[in-house]
N, C-alpha and C positions, 0 to 999 in steps of 0.2 A: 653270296657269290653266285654268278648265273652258273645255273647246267647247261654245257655244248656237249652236241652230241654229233656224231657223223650225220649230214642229210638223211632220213631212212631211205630214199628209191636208191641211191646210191650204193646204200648198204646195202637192201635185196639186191640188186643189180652185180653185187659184187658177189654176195654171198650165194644166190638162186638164178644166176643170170638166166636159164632158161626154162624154170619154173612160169606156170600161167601166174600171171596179175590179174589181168579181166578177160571173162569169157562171156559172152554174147552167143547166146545157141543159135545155129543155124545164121549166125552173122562175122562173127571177129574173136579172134582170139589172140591178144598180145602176153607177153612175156615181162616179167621185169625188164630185163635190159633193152626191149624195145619200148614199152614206156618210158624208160629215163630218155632213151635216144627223144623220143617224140615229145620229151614233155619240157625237154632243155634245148632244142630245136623249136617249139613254140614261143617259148622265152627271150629266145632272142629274136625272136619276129615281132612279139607284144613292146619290146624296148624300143624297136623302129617308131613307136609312135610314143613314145616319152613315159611307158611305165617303167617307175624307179619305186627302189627299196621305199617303202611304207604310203604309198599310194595305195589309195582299193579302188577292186576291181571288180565290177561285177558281173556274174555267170546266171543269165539266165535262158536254162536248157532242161526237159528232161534228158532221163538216165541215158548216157552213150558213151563212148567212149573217148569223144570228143571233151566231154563235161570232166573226164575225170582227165584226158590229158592238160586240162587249161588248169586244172583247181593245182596237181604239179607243179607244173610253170608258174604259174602265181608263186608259191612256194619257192622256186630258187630265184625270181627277181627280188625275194625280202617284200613283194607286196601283201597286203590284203585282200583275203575273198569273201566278196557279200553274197551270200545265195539267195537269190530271188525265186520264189513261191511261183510257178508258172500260170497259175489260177487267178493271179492279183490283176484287176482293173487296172487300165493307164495310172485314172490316178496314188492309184496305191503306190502302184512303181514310181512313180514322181514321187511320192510322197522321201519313200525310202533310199531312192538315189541321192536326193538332197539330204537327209536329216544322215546320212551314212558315209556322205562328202564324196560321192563316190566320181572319179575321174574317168574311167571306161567302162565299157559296157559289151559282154561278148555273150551272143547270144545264139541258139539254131534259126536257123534260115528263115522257120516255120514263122516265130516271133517277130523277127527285121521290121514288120510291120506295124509291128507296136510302138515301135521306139521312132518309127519314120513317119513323119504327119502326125503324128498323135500329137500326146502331150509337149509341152516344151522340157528337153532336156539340156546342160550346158555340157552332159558327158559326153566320149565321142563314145559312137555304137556301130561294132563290127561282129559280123556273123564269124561263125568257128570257120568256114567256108572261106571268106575273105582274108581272114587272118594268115591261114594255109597257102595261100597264092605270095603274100609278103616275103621279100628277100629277106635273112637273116642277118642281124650284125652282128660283126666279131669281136666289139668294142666291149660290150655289156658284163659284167663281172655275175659270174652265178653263183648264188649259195653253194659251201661245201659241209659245211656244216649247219645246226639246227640249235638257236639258243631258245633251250623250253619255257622262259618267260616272255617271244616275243606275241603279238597277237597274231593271228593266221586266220580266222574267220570269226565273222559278224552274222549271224542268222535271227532273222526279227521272228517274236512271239508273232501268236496270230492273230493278236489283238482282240480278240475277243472283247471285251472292253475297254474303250480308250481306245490310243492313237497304239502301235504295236512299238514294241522295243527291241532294240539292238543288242541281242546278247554277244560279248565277247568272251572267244575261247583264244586262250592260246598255244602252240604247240605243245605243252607242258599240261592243260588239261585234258587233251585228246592222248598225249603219251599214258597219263597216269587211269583215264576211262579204259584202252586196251590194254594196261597192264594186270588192271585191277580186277577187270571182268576174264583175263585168260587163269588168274591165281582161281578164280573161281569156275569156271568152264572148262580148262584145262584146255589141251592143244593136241590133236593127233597129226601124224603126219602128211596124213590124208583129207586133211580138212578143207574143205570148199564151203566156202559163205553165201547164202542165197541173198542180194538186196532185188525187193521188189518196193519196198518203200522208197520214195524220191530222194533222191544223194542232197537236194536242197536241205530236205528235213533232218533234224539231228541223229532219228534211228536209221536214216538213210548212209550218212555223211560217216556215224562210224564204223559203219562195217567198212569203208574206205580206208578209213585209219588203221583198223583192226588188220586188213588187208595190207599193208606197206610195214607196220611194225611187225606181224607175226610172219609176213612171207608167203598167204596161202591165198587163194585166187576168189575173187569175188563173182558169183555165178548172177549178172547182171540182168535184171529185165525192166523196159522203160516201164511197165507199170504192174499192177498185179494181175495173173491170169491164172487162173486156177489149175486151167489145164497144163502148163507150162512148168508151173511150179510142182504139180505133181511129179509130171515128166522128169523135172531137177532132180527131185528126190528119188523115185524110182529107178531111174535110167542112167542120170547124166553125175551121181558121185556126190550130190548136195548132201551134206553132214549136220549141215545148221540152218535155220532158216527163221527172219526174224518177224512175225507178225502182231497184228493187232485182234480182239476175238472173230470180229467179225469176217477176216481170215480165216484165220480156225477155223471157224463152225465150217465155212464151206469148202475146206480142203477135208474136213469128216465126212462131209457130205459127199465129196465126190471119189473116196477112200472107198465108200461100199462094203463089201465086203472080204475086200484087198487088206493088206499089213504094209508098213513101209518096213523094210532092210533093214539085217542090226546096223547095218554102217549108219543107218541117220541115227542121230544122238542127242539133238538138240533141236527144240522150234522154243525160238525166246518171244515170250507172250509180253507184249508192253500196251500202251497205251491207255492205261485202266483199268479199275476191277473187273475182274471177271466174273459172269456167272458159275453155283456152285453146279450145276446140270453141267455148263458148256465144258469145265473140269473136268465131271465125271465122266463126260462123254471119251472126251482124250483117255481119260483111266483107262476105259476100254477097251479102246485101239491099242493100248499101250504107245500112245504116242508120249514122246519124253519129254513134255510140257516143264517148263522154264518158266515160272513167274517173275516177271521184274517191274521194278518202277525205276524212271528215272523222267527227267525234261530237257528242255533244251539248255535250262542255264546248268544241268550238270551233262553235259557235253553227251549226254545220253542215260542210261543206267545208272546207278549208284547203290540200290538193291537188290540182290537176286536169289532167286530161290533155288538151292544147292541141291544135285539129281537125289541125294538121301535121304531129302526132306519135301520131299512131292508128294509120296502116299498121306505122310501123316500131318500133313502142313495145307490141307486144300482151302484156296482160297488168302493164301498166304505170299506175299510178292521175298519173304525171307528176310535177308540181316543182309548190315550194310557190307560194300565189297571191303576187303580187306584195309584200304587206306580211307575209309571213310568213315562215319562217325552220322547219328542220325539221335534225335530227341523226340518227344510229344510236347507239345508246353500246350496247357489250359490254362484260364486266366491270369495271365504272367508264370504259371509256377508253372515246375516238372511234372506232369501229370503220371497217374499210380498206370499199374498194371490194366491195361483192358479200358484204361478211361482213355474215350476220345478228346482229341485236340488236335490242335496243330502239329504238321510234320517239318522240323526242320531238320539241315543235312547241313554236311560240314564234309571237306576233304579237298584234297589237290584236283580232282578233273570240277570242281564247282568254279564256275564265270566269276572271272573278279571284279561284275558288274557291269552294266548298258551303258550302251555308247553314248556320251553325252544328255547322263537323263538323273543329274546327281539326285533330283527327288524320290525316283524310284527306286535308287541305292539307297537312300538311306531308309525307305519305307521295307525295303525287303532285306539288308545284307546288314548282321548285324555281330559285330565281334566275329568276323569270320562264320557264323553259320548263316544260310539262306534261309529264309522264310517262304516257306513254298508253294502256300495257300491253299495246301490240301490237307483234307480230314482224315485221321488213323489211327490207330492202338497199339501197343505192343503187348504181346501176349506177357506168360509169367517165366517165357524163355527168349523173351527178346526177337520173335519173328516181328516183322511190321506187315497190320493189314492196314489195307486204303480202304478210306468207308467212299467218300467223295469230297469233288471240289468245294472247298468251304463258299465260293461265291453262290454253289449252286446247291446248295442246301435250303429247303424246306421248312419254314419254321409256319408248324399249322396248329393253332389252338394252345400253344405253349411249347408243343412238341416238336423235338428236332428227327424230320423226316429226309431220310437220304435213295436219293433219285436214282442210284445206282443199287439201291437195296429190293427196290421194287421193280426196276427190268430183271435182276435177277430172277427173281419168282417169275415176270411174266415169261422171261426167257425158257423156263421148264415146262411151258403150255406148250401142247402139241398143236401144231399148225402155227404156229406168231413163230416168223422168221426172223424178226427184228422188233426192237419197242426204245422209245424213249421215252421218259418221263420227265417233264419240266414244272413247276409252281405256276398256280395262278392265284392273283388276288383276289377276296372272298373278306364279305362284307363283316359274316362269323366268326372266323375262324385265323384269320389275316392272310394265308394263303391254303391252298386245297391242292394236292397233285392229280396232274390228267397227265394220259396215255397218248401219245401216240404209236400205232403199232402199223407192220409190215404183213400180212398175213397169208400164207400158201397152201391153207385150205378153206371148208365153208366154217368159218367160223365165227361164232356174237357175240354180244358182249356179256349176255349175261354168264352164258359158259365163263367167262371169263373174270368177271365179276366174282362167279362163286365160287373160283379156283384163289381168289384174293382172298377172298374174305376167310376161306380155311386158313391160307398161310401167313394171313400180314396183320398186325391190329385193325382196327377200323380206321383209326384216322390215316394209317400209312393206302387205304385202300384208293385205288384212284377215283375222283368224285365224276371224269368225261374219260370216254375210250374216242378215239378217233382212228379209223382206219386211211391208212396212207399207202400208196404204192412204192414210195422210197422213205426214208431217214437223211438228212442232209449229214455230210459229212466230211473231211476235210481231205486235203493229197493225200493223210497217213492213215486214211481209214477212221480216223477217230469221230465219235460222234460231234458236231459242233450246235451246241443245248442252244446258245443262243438263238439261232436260227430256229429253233422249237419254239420259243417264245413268239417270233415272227411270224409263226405259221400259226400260233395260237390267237396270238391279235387278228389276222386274216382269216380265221372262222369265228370271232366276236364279232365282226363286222360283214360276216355273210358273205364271204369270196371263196 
């Protein structure tokens, strides 16, 4: 039998009518009950042009308040919402409006131009702007209630290899990702959420969710900015704030010799393992570092590491949230204590699979748990560490060498502000790992080299250092390895 639940804006609106929803510093500040007004007032301007219950629809905006009144309204027409990546090429965006069937397209102003003369689209494409001008109709039936198995958003992988995929979440795994991460975060009543990650991306998208089921205000920024974010947290009541490390490291950086408030309580660390330095560093600030893992097909988080187990746990993303459920499997079997293998996850906020990609489902989703196609261990208390992504693991001379094990160490080098490590093929060995690094003082390789060779085996040492002025990397901050590879090809070939 399906779960119906009251709409939640409805419910804040009822229960916090004049509580913040989203604040915008120095821009906009709405209230629940003026979002629902604005977001069921959009709703019935979007039906003037024939979106009905189960049509999708897709939002491509950075962070505003705009983006988060349409994703709403999507919501009480019963349609779909596709978040479009604002980085993606015409054709990517053709790609995904087609294979996501998607029927309109609401975008910022900025963008209009993409969708206009560009590519051929069949959807029709209106700015947040032009939609606002639209008279309302009073014909249109709005959601009052919320059934948690309908689908509500489609957000595609980044494709990284292959064509990218359509995860589906439905109101029911965004419910049970902010129920499951509040049993473990807890809730004060003072609580303000910082999103500086893109509302497109899943760590963006639920702090929105997390935002309308707990009732507490989303402190918005369209992108990251160090100094802002500090501001949040120091000045403006920020409690939580969700980052990736490369965050981190430069809100320590820009920390100095300052403390952040007891009132901050939480910076949830996602996107990958983390260095043990970049940890320790936070130790020191006493900043209240959060380790978690989660992806896009579990609607965000699904592990997290509990504030009582950060001292003794570094390095450690925790246990699964309370309704989830998480394995290692090694060559088909349950792998022991501390042996790596594969991580799979299993629970109610997990995608009940890509839009129309039945091969992908059946390669990754199997008896209800996901295949997640990342490397890790569970301790002999059942924390889970991520060693790395199984595509991007290192097999050099027999041995399995993991790319996130060796920016670690290079990560504790003083002056290398950033390092990637990617494979390359080797006629010896089958592949050899090289460096690419970031670096903010004078510094060479051999320094560098003989800071490896203390701490890593020799074959985990990297065989080329390349010094670079950035790391490519993706709207969430996350490193994107592939792109290292393409930069490795374009120094074998002398560019």
């Amino acid at each position: 039998m399906a779960e119906i639940i009251p709409h939640w804006l409805d419910k804040q609106a009822d229960l916090s009518p004049h509580q913040i929803a989203v604040e915008i510093p120095n821009q906009a500040v709405v209230t629940f009950q003026q979002l629902r007004e604005k977001a069921r007032s959009f709703a019935r301007k979007l039906s003037t042009k024939g979106v009905l219950e189960g049509n999708h629809v897709a939002i491509h905006a950075n962070n505003s308040v705009d983006m988060v009144i349409g994703l709403h309204a999507i919501s009480y027409l019963g349609a779909v919402a596709i978040l479009l990546n604002t980085k993606l090429s015409e054709t990517e965006i053709a790609y995904q409006l087609v294979d996501a069937n998607v029927s309109l397209v609401i975008c910022s102003e900025q963008y209009l131009h993409q969708f206009i003369g560009g590519e051929s689209y069949s959807s029709q494409v209106y700015s947040f702007e032009q939609i606002h001008l639209f008279s309302e109709s009073n014909d249109v039936y709005l959601k009052k209630e919320i059934n948690l198995d309908d689908l509500f958003t489609i957000l595609y992988t980044s494709g990284t290899t292959g064509l990218p995929k359509g995860v589906q979440h439905t109101y029911g795994n965004h419910w049970w990702n902010a129920i499951s991460s509040v049993l473990n975060l807890g809730l004060n009543y003072n609580d303000k959420w910082l999103a500086a990650m893109p509302l497109f991306h899943v760590g963006g998208l639920s702090i929105l969710m997390k935002s309308v089921i707990y009732g507490i205000p989303v402190y918005l920024l369209q992108k990251f900015d160090v100094e802002q974010v500090h501001r949040g947290i120091t000045s403006d009541g920020v409690t939580i704030v969700s980052v990736v490390s490369v965050m981190l490291d430069r809100l320590i950086e820009r920390l100095g010799s300052d403390s952040y408030p007891a009132s901050f309580r939480c910076m949830l660390l996602g996107g990958g393992p983390a260095s043990k330095s970049l940890l320790e560093k936070a130790k020191n600030y006493d900043i209240p570092v959060f380790q978690t893992y989660g992806m896009t097909e579990t609607s965000s988080q699904i592990v997290t590491l509990s504030q009582k187990d950060t001292l003794n746990k570094i390095g450690s993303c925790g246990k699964p949230l309370l309704s989830a459920q998480i394995r290692i499997v090694k060559d088909t079997a349950i792998a022991t204590c501390f042996e790596v293998g594969e991580i799979f996850v299993k629970g109610p906020m997990v995608s009940s699979g890509y839009y129309k990609n039945e091969e992908a489902n059946q390669k990754s989703f199997h008896n209800g748990w996901l295949s997640t196609g990342d490397l890790g261990y569970l301790d002999d208390e059942g924390f889970l560490y991520v060693v790395d992504r199984r595509k991007d693991l290192i097999i050099s001379g027999g041995e399995n060498v993991y790319p996130a094990e060796i920016e670690s160490v290079l990560a504790a080098i003083s002056g290398i502000k950033e390092a990637g490590v990617v494979g390359k093929q080797d006629d010896s060995w089958g592949q050899v790992p090289v460096a690419f690094i970031v670096k903010n003082t004078d510094l060479d390789t051999e320094t560098i080299l003989a800071y490896c060779y203390k701490n890593l085996a020799k074959y985990k040492v990297p065989k080329e250092i390349h010094f670079v002025s950035s790391l490519p990397r993706n709207a969430s901050n996350k490193l994107v390895r592939y792109k290292l590879e393409v930069m490795l090809k374009n120094v074998a070939n002398g560019e």
